[in-house]
N, C-alpha and C positions, 0 to 999 in steps of 0.2 A: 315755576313749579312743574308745570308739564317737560321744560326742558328737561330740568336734573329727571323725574319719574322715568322719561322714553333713554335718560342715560344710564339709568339705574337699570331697567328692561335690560338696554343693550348687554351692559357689564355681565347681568347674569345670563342672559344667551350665548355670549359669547364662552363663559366659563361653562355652562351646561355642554357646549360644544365643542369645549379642550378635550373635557372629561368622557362625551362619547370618544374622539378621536383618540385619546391615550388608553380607554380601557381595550379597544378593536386591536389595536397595536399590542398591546399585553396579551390578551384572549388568545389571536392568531400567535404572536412570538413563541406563547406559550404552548400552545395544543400542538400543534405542526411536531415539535421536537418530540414529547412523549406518547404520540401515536406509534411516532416511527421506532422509539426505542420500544413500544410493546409489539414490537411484530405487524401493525397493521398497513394494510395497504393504504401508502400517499393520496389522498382524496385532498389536496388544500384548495379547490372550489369549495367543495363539503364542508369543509373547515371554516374557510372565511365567509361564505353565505351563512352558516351556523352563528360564527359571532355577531358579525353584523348585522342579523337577527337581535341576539340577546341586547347589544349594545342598545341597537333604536328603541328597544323596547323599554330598558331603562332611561336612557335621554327620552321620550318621550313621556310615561306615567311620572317622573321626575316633575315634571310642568303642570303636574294636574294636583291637588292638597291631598283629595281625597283616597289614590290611588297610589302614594307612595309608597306603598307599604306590601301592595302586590311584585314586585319585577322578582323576587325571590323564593315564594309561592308558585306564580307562576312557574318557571324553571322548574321547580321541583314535581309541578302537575305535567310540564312537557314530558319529562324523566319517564315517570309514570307510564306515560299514555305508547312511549315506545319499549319501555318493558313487559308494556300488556301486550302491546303489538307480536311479539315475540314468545311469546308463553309456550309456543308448542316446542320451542329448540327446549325448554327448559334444562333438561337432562343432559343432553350434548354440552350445552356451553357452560351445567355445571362440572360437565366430566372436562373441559377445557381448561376452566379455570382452576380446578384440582390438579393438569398437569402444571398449569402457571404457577402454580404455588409452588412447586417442585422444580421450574426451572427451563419448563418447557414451555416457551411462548409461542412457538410457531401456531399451534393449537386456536389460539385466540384469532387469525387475522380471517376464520371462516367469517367470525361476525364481523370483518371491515365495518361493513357500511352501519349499522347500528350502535357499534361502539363507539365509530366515528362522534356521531352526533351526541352519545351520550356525556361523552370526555369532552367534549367542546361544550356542550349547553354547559356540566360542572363546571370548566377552567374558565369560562367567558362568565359565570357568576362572582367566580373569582378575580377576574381582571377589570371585572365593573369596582366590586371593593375597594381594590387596591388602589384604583384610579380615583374613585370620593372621598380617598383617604388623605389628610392635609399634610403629610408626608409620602409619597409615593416614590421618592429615588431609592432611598434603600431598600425597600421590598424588589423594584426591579433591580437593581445592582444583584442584590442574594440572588434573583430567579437567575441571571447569567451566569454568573457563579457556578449553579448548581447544576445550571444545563449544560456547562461547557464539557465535564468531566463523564456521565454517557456518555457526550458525541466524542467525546476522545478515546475512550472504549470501545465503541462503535465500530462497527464495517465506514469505509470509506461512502457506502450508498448514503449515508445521513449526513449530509452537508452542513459547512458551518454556515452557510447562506440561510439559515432558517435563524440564526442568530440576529438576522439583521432587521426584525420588527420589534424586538427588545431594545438593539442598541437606539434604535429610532427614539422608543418611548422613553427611555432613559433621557435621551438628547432635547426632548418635548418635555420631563417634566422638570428639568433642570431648568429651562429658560424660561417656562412660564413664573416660576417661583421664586426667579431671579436669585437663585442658590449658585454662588460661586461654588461649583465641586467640578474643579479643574482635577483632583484626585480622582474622582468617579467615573466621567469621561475617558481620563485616561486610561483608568481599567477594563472599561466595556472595550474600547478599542485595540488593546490590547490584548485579553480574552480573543477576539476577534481575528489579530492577526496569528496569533496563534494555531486557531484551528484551521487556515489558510494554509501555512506552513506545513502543520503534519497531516491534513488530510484534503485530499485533490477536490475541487470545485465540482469539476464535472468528470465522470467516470471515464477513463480513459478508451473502454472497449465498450462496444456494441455486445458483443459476445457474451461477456460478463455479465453483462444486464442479462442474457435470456439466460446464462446459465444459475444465476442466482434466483429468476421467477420459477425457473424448473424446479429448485431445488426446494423452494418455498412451498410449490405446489406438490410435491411428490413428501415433501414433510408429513405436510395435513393430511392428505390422503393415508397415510403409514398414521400417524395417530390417533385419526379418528374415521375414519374413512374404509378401513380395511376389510372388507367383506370379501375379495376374490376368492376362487377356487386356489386352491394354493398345491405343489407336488413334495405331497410326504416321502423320507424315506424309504425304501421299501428293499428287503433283502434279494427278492428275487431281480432286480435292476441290475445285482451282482453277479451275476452265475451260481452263488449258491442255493435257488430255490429253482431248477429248471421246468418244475411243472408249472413253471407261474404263481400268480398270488393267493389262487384258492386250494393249493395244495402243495405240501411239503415234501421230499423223499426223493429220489431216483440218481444216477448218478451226475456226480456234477464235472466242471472243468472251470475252474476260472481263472479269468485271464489277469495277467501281471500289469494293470492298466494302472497309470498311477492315480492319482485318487486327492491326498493331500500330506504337507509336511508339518508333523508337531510338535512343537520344542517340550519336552517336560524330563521330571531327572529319572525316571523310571519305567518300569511298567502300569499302561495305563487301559484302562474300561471306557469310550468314549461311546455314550447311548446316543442313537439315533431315533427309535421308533418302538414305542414301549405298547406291547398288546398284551388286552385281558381276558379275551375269551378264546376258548378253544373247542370249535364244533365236530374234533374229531379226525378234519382233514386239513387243519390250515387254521392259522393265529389270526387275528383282527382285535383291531381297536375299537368298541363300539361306547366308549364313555368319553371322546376328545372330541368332540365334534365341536363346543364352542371355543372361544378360544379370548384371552382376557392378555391385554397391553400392561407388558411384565413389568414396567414403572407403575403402573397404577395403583396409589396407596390402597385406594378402597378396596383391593383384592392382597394385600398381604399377609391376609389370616392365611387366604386360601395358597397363596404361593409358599406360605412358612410350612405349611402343613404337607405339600406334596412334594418339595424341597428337603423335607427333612432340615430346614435351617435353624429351627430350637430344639431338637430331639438329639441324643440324651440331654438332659440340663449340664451346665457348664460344667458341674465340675467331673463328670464324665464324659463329657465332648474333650475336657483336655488333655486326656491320653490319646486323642487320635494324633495320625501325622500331621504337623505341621500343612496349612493350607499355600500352596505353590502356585504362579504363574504359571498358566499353560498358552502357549499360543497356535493356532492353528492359519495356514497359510492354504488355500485351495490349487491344486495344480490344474484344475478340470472345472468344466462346469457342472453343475451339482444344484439340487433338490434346495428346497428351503428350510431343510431343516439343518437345526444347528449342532454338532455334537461336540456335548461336554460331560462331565462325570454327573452323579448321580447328586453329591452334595457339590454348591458351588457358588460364588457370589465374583460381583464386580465384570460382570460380561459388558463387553465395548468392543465398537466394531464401526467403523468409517460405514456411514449410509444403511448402518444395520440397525433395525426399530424389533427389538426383542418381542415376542408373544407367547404363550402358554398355553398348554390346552391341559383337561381336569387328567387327563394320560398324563399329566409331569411331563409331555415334550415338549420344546422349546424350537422356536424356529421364528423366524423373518417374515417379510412380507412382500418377498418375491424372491425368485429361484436366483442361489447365488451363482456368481461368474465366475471360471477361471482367474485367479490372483487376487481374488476376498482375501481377506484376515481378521480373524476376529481374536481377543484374548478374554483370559479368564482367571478369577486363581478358583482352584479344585482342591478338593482332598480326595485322595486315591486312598480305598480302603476296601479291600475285601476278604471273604471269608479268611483266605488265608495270610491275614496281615496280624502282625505280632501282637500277642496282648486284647484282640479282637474278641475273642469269647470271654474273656472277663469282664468286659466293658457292657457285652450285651446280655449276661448275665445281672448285672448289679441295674441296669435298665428295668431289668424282668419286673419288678414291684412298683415301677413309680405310673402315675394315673396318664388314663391315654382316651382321651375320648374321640381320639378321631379313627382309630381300631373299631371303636364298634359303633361309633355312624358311619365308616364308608369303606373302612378295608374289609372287613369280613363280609359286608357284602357283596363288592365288585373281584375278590380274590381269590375267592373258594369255590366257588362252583365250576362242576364237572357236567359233561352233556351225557347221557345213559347209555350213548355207544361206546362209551369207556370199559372194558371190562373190568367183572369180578376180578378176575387173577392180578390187575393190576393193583387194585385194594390189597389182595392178600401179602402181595410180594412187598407194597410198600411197609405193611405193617410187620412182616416178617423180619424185612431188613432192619426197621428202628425200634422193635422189642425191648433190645438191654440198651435204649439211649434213655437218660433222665430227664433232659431237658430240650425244649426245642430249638436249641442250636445246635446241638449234638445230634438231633433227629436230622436235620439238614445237612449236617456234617456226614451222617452213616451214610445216607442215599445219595449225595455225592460222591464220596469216596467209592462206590456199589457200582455205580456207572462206567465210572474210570479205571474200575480195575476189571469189571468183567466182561464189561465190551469195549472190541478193539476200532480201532479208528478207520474207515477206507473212505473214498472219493467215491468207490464203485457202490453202487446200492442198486438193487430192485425197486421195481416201480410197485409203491404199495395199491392193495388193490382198495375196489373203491366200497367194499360190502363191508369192512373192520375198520375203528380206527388208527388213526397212524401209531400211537404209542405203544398199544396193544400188541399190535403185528409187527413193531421197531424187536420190543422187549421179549417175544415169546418166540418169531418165525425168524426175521430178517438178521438179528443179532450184531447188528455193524452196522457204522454211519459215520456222519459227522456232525458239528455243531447244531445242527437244527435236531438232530434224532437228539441228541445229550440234552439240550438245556428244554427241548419238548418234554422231555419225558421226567427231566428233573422237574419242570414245574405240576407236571400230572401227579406223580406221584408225592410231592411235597402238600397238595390239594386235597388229596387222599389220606393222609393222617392230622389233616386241620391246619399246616402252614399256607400263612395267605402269600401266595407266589405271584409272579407274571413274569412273562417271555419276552426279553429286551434283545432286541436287534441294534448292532452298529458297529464301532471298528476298535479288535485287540491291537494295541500298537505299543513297540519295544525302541526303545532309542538307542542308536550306537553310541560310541564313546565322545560325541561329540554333544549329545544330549538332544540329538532331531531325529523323529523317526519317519523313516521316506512310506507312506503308506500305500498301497495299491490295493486295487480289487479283492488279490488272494487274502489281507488282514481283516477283512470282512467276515464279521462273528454274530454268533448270538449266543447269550448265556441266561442264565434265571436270577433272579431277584426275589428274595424270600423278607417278609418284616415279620420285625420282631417289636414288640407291644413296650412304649416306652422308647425304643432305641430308632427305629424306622426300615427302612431297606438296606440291606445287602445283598453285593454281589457273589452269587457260588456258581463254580463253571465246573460242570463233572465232563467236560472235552476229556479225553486222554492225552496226557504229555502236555495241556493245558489249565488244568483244572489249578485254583489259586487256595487249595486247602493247605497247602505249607508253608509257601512263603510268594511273596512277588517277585523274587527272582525266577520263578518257572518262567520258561519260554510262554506266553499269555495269546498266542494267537495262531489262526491255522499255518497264516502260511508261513510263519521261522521256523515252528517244526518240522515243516515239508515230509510230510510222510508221505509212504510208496504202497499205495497200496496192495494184495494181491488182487488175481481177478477171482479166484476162492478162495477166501480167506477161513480160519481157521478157530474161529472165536473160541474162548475159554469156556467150558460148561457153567450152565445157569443153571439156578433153581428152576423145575420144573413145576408149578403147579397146575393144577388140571382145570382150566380157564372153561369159562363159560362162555358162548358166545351167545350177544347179546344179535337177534336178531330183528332188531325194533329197526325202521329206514334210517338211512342216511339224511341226515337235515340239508334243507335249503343253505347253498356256497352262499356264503357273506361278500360281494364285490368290495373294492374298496380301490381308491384311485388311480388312473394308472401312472406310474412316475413318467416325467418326460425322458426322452430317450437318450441316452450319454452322448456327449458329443466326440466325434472321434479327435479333434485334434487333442495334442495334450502338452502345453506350452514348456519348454524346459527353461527354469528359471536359471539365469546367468550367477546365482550367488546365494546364498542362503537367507532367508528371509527375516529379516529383523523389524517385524511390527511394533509399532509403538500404538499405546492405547490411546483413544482419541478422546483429544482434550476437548471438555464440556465448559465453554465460559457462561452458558445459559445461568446457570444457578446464580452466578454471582451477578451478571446481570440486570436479572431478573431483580434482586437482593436491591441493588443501586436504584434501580427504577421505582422498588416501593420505596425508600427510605425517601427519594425524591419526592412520590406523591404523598410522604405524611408529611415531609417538609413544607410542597402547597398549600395543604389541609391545613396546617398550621398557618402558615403565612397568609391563608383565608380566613381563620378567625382573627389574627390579629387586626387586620385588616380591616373586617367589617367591627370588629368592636373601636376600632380607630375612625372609622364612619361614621358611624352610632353616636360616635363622643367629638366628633368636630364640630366647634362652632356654628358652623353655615345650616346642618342639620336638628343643632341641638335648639339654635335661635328659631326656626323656620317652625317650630311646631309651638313655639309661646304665643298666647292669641292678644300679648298685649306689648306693645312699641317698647314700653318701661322695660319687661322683663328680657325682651329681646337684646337688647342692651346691655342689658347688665351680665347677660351669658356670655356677648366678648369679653365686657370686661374680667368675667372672670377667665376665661382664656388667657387675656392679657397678662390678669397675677399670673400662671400658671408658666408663661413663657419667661416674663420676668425671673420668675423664681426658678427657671431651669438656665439663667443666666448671670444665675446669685446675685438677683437685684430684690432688696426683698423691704419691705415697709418695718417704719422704725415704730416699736410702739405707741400707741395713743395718737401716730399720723392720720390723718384724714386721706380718704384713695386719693380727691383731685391732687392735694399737695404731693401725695404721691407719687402720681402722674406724670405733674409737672417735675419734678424731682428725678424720676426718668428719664424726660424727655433732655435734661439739662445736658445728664451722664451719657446716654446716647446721641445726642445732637441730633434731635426727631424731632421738628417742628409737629406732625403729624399727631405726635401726641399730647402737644400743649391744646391745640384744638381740641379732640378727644375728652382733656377734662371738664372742658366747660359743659358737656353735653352729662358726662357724669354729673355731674354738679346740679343742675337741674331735672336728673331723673331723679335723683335721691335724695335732695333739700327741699324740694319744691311741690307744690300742687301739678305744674305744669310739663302737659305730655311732653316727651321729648319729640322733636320733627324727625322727619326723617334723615333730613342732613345731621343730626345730632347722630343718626345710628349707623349711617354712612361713615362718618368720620373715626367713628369707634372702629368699622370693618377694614377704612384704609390703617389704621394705626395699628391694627393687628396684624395686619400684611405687611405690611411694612418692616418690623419688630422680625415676622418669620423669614425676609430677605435677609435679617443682618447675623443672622444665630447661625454659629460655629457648625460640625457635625456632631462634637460632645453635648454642647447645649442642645442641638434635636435629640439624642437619645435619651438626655434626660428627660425632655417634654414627651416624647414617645412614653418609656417609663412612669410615668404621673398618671398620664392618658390613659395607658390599661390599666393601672391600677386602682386608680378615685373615679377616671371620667369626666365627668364636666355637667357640670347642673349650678343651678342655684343657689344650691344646698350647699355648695364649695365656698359661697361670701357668708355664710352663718359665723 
């Protein structure tokens, strides 16, 4: 009796110790591969010390009665205790996982080392299941299956060598269970040679390796990481602001530097640097100072809203132009800021991580290079685009609540050294207009027909301000006096305006416009309630109140100026001068300084937009991990409901017994061997055992026979014999006969209640 008991010990030691070493090999096969398809860094110390944690932990409370019932509890209390650990990223890593959802994984590998363990404690809960399950081949055959097709997807960095703790446990649960699956073998091995074949073992360059952790690292940093000083556009960088940046006016010269090349089929508005206040002597932006990652869902109210991307409603947005490919190719090195039209979607750009500031500019997260390219599709629309004023017309009555929380007040105010005269003259000029596009429309057109264009200009003095002294003394300029004065005076009869800096560019017949220095513009931006901003340029010989065929920039027009020019008589009124101080100059960045070379590209540049396989990625890796989620409940309900478990909790030999045996019918009957009515089980049994040629189970009935005839316990060789005849029985079943028994399993289970 003590022999058989220390063989009985042994037998279950020995299986307690298949079933640690198959779930380790699952756990690890497992984790290793979808760490690396989400982005994180390779830790498989991390890893395998993680499992073979969870593992001992279940082979150990396994051996104890009373503590079974913790190893999955625990896990779940581990979980815990490192998400409390972590509490204070909370925000971060839910702004991370908001970009994973979207596509963006790189985001996630800040938390490496926490997710690590987290994804290893879950998957190692998982691989313990799979492995106390009395079927275990098919569960790991699917997991290769499932992970072959990421790593085939994959960068060559994810080896199929991480395949090879699966194919092990495969090869382990087949032999313990004496399952001929020369089929299943074949497959893992196959899988196996496969990803051998199309993707390299070990990475062939050294180099490759550090330009891939660069790349990795300068991701994160651009996606969540980006606080540097950054160098905004700025006009005066150009030669057109020669006073510098706190002050606008005096004569300019700019040089024919080239700048960038832009494919698009017209004349085009491309905004750099969008300013809202005006102190008199110089524009500044004092509302963009934060700045929000232009993927980022949680800000799409606010990027719909300062994009104009739902303004007018559709069925007034579809009289605009068609929205077109633009692309832009940099000849120089240049600012970080990006310039694109004013409405605009689908922006991409090789190593460009888009940003926003509440100014609507849009810009990167470091100063771009000579030979960038980024693309875009734009709609190009301004004042004088066909059909324009009726669209923004029938806009005029629909509900606009972002006009009056945040445009009337960032767009209207004037600072008091504005004069009187310029109130009067605005209001003079838009009298007989009815409505206020046509008030935009008059004070446009008023610019551009009565003051003439020169380079030359006097240095405005510093006791008036500039629009003042442009409009009543100096009566000549260029783009900066025009779209200044247009926005002051559009301010002054209640349009909400602001002064957009960037580059007018015209494309030859080839559809590329070669841009340089002298295309460096600035024009005004007027909204209208319901419709949003438009652009109106009162330039002379510029201005886009008739059609976009006008020449759109300064320098195609190349005017000459005189050195006394000769301006057209203005209205005179009798201005007041406001004698209050000049306000405190506004600083603001200073751009880095243009680099002199200026690379000449061998060929016209034909960018291609950069392909994002992130999304779908991303897509494959969750349907993976619900796949797991899945094949983890199946799994542990297949645990729950095996024999070994379901017997081990009856407190009496009889019923313990009898739980195989209903096992037993339950295999039989998924091998349509099934009892004839009014049969007795042993006859049964034996009746099986005849059809199968299973000694094992003529033994088997005798023990039946006296747990359930008889007064007398059954021994335990009685319930031994029952366990070999049910293993036994599970050695000789087909792989349809396991599915059905699978099949049965989830859906009755296995109790006692199965012989009623």
């Amino acid at each position: 009796m003590t022999k058989k008991m220390n063989a009985s010990i042994f037998q279950f030691r020995k299986h307690s110790f298949f079933t640690f070493l198959l779930s380790l090999c699952i756990s690890f096969g497992m984790a290793c591969p979808v760490h690396l398809l989400l982005g994180l860094t390779p830790r498989p110390l991390l890893v395998l010390a993680t499992a073979l944690a969870v593992s001992a932990g279940f082979f150990l409370l396994k051996g104890i009665r009373p503590l079974r019932i913790l190893p999955y509890p625990l896990t779940l209390l581990a979980m815990g205790v490192i998400i409390f650990t972590y509490r204070t990223d909370a925000d971060a890593f839910s702004s991370a996982l908001v970009l994973a959802a979207n596509g963006d994984l790189l985001p996630l590998s800040v938390w490496s080392y926490p997710l690590t363990i987290l994804l290893t404690l879950l998957i190692s809960a998982v691989g313990n299941a799979i492995a106390a399950s009395d079927n275990p081949v098919f569960a790991i055959l699917l997991l290769l299956i499932l992970l072959f097709f990421p790593i085939a997807l994959h960068s060559t960095s994810l080896s199929s060598l991480w395949l090879l703790p699966l194919v092990f446990a495969l090869l382990l649960a087949c032999r313990d269970s004496n399952t001929r699956y020369y089929a299943s073998i074949l497959s893992a091995l196959a899988i196996l040679v496969l990803t051998i074949l199309l993707y390299p073992l070990i990475p062939k360059s050294q180099p490759g390796l550090v330009r891939t952790a660069e790349t990795v690292r300068q991701a994160i940093d651009d996606y969540l990481f980006f606080t540097e000083a950054r160098t905004p556009f700025s006009l005066s960088s150009t030669g057109w602001q020669p006073l510098g940046q706190n002050r606008i006016g005096g004569t300019v010269n700019p040089k024919d530097t080239k700048v960038m090349q832009v494919r698009t089929s017209g004349p085009t508005l491309l905004r750099g640097g969008i300013r809202n206040e005006y102190n008199g002597f110089a524009w500044a932006d004092t509302i963009g100072g934060r700045r929000y990652l232009f993927v980022d869902p949680r800000f799409r109210s606010m990027r719909s809203n300062l994009f104009d991307a739902e303004r007018p409603e559709a069925s007034i947005a579809a009289g605009f132009p068609a929205s077109e490919l633009i692309q832009v190719f940099l000849e120089q090195d240049a600012t970080s800021t990006l310039y694109l039209t004013q409405r605009f979607e689908s922006l991409s750009g090789q190593n460009i991580v888009p940003y926003f500031s509440p100014a609507s500019e849009v810009f990167t997260t470091r100063s771009l290079e000579a030979g960038s390219q980024y693309d875009f599709y734009g709609t190009r629309i301004t004042a004088g685009t066909a059909g324009i004023r009726d669209l923004v017309l029938r806009s005029a009555t629909l509900p606009d609540p972002w006009y009056e929380e945040t445009i009337r007040e960032e767009y209207l105010t004037l600072p008091d050294i504005v004069e009187s005269g310029v109130y009067e003259l605005a209001a003079e000029i838009t009298s007989s207009a009815r409505t206020d596009f046509d008030r935009a429309l008059a004070l446009t057109s008023y610019l551009a027909e009565h003051y003439p264009y020169s380079l030359v200009q006097n240095t405005p003095p510093t006791d008036r301000d500039f629009v003042s002294w442009f409009l009543f003394d100096e009566q000549r300029g260029y783009c900066t006096s025009f779209a200044s004065s247009l926005v002051v005076m559009a301010r002054a009869v209640g349009l909400p305006s602001r002064y957009v800096e960037g580059y007018s560019v015209v494309p030859g017949e080839n559809g590329i416009a070669y841009v340089t220095q002298k295309n460096a513009h600035t024009w005004c931006e007027i909204y209208f309630t319901g419709f949003g901003w438009l652009p109106f340029d009162a330039t002379p010989g510029l201005n886009n109140t008739e059609n976009d065929q006008s020449p759109p920039d300064d320098a195609q027009s190349t005017p000459t100026p005189s050195p006394v020019p000769s301006p057209t008589p203005a209205p005179t009124p009798t201005p007041e001068t406001d004698e209050s101080p000049a306000p405190t100059d506004t600083p603001t960045p200073e751009p880095s300084p243009e680099t002199s070379a200026t690379p000449e590209p061998t060929a016209t540049p034909e960018p291609e937009p950069e392909e994002n396989r992130n999304p779908f990625l991303f897509r494959l890796v969750l349907i993976l991990l619900i796949l797991l989620l899945l094949a983890a409940c199946i799994a542990l309900r297949l645990s729950l409901t095996s024999p070994a478990y379901v017997a081990d909790r009856q407190k009496e030999r009889r019923n313990a017994l009898l739980v195989y045996y209903a096992a037993i019918l339950q295999q039989l009957d998924a091998m349509h061997i099934t009892p004839q009515p009014g049969e007795a089980p042993a006859t049964f049994l034996i009746r099986a055992a005849d059809q199968l040629q299973i000694s094992e189970i003529r033994k088997a009935a005798s023990g039946l026979s006296a747990a359930g005839y008889s007064r007398k316990k059954p021994s335990r060789q009685d319930y031994e014999q029952m366990v070999v005849a049910f293993e036994t029985i599970s050695g000789l079943m087909h792989p349809a006969a396991r599915l059905r028994l699978i099949r049965t399993r989830l859906i009755h289970g296995l109790s006692l209640k199965s012989l009623a």
